[in-house]
C-alpha positions as CSV (number, residue, x, y, z in Angstrom):
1,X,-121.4,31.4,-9.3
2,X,-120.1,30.9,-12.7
3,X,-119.9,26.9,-14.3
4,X,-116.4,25.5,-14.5
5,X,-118.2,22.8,-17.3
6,X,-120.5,22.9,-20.1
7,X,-122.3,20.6,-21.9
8,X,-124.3,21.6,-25.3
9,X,-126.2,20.0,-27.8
10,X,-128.2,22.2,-30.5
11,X,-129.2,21.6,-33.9
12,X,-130.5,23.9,-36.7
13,X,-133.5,22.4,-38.2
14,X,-134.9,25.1,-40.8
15,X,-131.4,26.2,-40.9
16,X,-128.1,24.8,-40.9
17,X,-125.9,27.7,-40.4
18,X,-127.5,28.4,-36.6
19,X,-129.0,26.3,-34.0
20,X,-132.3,26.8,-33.0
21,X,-132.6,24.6,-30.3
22,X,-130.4,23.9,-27.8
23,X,-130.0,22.1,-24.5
24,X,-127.0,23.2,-22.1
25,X,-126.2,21.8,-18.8
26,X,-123.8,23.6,-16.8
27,X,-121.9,22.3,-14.0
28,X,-120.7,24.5,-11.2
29,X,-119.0,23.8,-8.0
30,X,-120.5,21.6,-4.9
31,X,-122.5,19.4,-7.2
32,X,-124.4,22.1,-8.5
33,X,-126.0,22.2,-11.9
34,X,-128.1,24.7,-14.2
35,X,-130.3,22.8,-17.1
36,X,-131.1,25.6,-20.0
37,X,-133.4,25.1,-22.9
38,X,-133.3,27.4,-26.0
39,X,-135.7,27.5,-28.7
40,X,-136.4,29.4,-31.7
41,X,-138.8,26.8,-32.7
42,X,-141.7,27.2,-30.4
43,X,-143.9,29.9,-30.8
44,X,-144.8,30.2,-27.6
45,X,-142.6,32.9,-25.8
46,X,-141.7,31.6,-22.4
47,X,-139.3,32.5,-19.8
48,X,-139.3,30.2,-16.4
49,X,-136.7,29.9,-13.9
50,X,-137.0,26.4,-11.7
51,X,-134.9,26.0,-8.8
52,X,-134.7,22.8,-7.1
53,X,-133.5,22.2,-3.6
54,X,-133.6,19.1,-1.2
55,X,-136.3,20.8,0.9
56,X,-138.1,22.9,-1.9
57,X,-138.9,23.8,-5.5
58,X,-139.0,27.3,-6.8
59,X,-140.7,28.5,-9.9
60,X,-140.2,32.3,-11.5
61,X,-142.9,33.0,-14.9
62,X,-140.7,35.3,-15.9
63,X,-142.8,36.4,-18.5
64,X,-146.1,36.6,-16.2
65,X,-143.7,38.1,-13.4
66,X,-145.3,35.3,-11.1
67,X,-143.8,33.1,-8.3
68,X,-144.7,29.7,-6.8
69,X,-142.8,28.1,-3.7
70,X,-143.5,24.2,-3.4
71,X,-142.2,22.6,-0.1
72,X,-143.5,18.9,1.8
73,X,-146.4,21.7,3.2
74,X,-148.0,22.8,0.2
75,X,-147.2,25.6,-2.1
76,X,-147.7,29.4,-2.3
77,X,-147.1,32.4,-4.2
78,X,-143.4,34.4,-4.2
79,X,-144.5,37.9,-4.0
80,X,-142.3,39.0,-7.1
81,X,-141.6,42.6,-7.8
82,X,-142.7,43.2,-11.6
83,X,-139.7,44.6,-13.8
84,X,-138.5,44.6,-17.9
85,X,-135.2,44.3,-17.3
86,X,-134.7,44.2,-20.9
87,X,-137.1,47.3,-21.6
88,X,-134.6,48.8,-19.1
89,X,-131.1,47.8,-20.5
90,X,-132.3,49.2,-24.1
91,X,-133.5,52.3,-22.8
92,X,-130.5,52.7,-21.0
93,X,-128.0,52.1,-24.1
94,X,-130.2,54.5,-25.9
95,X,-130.1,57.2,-22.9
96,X,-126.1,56.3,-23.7
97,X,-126.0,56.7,-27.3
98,X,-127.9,60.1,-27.2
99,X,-126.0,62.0,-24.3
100,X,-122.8,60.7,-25.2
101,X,-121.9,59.7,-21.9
102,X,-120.2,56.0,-21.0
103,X,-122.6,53.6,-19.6
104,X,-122.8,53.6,-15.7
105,X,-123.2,50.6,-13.8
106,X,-126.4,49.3,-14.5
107,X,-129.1,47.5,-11.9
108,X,-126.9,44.2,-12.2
109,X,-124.0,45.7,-11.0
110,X,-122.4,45.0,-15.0
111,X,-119.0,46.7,-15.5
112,X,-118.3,44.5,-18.8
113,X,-116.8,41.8,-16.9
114,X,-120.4,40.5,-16.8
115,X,-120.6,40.4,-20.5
116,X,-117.1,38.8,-20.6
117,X,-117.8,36.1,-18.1
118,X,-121.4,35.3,-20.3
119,X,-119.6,35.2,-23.7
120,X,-116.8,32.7,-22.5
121,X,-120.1,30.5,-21.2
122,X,-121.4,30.7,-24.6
123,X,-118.4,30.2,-26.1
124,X,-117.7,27.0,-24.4
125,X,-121.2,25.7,-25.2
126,X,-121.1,26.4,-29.2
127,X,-117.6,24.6,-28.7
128,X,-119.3,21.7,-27.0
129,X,-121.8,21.2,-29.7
130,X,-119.0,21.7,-32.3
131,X,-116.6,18.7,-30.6
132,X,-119.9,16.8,-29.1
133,X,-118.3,16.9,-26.1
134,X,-118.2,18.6,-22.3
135,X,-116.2,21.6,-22.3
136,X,-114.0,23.6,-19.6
137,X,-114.9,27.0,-18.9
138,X,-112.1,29.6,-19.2
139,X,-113.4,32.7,-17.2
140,X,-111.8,35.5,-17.8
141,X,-111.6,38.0,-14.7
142,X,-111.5,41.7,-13.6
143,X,-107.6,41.9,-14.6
144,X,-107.7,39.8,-18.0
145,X,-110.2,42.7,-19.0
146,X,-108.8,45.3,-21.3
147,X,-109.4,49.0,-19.8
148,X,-110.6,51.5,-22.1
């Protein structure tokens, strides 16, 4: 499910050309909403995925490829299946690059609209920050797509 609204605020503290910290909240349909944090600042490298629900909280160490569940009963451990998605992305464009092939469809199930649909997010939040101000989504879809 993609965010129809973004809001964005970042500010570049070293620099003021980039931001290195940023907050985004996207709003989706059904009253949903995704908080995001981004930070060049810290030096600790972390990568955690919370979910909460009305009956129970979900926490992904991505980084630690560890899962909690918490619910009214307690909590336990997700059994989580260890992967580096990104180790497999940049082998794959290399594996591209070197046989000369075009990419095939890779464990996300990416056929660029992916990419598309992820830029116009970003897009949207670096155009929040610039007006200070929540921002509409325009996703693209399959047809807006140029072919090749």
């Amino acid at each position: 499910m993609w965010p129809n609204k973004v809001t964005c605020r970042g500010k570049g503290y070293r620099t003021k050309e980039n931001e290195e910290l940023a907050n985004i909240t996207a709003e989706h349909a059904g009253d949903l909403t995704a908080q995001v944090e981004v930070s060049w600042l810290s030096r600790e490298k972390r990568r955690e995925v919370t979910v909460v629900g009305s009956k129970a909280e979900a926490y992904l160490d991505c980084s630690e490829q560890k899962g909690v569940l918490r619910t009214a009963e307690g909590t336990q451990q997700i059994s989580i299946t260890p992967s580096n998605t990104l180790r497999e992305e940049v082998e794959h464009f290399l594996n591209c690059i070197t046989s000369h092939q075009d990419s095939r469809p890779f464990s996300n199930q990416s056929d660029g609209v992916l990419g598309a649909r992820v830029v116009s997010v970003l897009e949207a939040a670096r155009e929040s920050i610039r007006q200070e101000r929540t921002m509409q989504v325009q996703m693209p879809s399959a047809t807006e797509i140029p072919a090749k």
